[in-house]
C-alpha positions as CSV (number, residue, x, y, z in Angstrom):
1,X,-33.0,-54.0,-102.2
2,X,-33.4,-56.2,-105.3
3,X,-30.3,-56.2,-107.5
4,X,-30.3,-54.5,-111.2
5,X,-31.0,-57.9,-113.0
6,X,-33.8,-59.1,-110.3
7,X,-35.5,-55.7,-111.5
8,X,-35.1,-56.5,-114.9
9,X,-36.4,-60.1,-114.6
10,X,-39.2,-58.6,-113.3
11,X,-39.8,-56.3,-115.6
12,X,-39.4,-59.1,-118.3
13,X,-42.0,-61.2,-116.1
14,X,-44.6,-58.5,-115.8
15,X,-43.7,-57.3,-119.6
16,X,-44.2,-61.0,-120.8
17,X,-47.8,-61.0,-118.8
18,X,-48.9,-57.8,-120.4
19,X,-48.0,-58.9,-124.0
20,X,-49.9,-62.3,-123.0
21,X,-53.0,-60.4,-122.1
22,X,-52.9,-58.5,-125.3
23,X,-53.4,-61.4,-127.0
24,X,-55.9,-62.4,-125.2
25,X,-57.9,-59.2,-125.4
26,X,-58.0,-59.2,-129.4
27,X,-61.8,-60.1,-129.5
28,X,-62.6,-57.2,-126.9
29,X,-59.8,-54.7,-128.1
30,X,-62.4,-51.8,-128.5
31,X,-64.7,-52.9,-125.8
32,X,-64.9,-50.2,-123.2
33,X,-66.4,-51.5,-119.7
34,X,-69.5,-49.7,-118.0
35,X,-68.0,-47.0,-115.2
36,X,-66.7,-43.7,-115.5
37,X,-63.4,-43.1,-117.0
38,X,-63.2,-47.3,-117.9
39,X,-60.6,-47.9,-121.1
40,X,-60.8,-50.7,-123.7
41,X,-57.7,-52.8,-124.2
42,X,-57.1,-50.7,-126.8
43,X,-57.1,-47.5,-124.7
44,X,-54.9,-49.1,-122.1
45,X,-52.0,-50.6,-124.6
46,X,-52.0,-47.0,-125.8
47,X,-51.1,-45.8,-122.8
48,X,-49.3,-48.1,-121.0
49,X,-46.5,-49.3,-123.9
50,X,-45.6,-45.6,-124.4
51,X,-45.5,-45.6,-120.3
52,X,-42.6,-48.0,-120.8
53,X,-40.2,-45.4,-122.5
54,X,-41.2,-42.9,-120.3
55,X,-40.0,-45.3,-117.2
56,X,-36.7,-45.9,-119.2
57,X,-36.4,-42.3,-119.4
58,X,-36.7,-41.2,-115.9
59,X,-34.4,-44.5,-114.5
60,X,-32.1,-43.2,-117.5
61,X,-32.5,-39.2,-116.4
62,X,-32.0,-40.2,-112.8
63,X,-28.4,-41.9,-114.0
64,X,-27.3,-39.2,-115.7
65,X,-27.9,-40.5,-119.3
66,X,-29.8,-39.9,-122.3
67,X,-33.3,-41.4,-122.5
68,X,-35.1,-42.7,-125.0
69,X,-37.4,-41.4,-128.2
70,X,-40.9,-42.3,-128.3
71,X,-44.6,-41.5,-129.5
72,X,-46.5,-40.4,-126.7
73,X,-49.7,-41.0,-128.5
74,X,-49.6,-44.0,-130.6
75,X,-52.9,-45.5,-132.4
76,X,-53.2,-49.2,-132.2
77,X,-55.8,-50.4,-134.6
78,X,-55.6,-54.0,-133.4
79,X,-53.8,-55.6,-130.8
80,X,-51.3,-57.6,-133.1
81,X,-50.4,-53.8,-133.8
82,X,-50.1,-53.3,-129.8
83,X,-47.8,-56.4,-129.1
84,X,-45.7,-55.4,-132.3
85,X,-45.1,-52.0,-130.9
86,X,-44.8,-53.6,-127.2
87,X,-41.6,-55.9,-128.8
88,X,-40.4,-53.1,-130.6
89,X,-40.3,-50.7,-127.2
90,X,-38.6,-53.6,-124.8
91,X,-36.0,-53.9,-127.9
92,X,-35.5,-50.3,-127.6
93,X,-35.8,-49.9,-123.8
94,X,-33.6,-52.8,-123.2
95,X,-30.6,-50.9,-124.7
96,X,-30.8,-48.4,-121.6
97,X,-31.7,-50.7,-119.0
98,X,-29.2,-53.0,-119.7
99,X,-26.6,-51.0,-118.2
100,X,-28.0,-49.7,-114.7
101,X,-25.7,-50.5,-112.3
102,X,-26.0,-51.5,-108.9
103,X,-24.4,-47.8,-108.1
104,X,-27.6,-46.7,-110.6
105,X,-30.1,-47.8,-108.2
106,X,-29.7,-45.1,-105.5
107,X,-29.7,-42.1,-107.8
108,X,-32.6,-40.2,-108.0
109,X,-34.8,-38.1,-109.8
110,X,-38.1,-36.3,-108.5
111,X,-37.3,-37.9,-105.1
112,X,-37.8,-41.5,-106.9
113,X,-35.0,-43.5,-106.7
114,X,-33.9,-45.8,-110.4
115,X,-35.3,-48.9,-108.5
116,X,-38.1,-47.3,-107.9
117,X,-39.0,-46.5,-111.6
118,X,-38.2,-50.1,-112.6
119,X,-40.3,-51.7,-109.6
120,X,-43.0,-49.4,-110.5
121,X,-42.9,-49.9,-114.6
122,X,-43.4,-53.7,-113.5
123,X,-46.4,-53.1,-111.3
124,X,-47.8,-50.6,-113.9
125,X,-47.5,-53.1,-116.5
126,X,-49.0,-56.1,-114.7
127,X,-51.8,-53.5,-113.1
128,X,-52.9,-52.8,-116.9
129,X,-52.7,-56.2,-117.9
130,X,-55.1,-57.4,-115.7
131,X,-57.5,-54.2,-116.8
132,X,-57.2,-55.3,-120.3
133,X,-58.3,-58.1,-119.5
134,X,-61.4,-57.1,-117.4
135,X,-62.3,-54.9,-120.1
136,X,-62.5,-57.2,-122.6
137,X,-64.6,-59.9,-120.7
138,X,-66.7,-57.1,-119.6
């Protein structure tokens, strides 16, 4: 099992991709693919960053702490407005995460373990990158 601080390099790694790919995206931000249920950059930052404080919260519930306050439905009208609230919600989630323990890792919630939650926030992060980016060379 990866240790707390490889899963938070990881995060940081897939966190640092996504904000990349919102930068890139800027020309395409409202640009919504052809396909059913397809989302702009724009849709997918709006999901996805508030998906990071959800993570934090469920790693955070699953140690027995409190989690952290967020808007489930936030508007980004461009993506410098994305990547400012992206930095703003690693600043915040980084408080929590910061102190999961190796101990931490085990506990669960909703039969996922803490590891779990921070291995999949990654995955979820670098997953919606790369559909940002589709979406706006679409």
């Amino acid at each position: 099992m990866p240790t707390p601080d490889e899963l938070r390099e990881d995060l940081a790694s897939a966190r640092a991709d996504f904000r990349d790919a919102l930068s890139e995206v800027a020309a395409g931000w409202e640009r919504v693919p052809p396909g059913d249920g397809a989302w702009s950059p724009r849709q997918t930052a709006e999901h996805a960053i508030p998906g990071e404080a959800h993570m934090t919260t469920l790693v955070c519930t699953a140690c027995g702490y409190p989690g952290v306050e967020f808007d489930p439905k936030p508007v980004y009208t461009t993506a410098d407005d994305a990547v400012a609230a992206l930095d703003a919600m690693v600043e915040l989630t980084n408080k929590k995460l910061k102190y999961v323990t190796e101990g931490d890792l085990v506990k669960t919630y909703e039969q996922w373990t803490s590891a779990q939650f921070l291995a999949h926030s990654a995955n979820h992060l670098r997953e919606h990158a790369q559909q940002m980016r589709e979406a706006a060379n679409a």
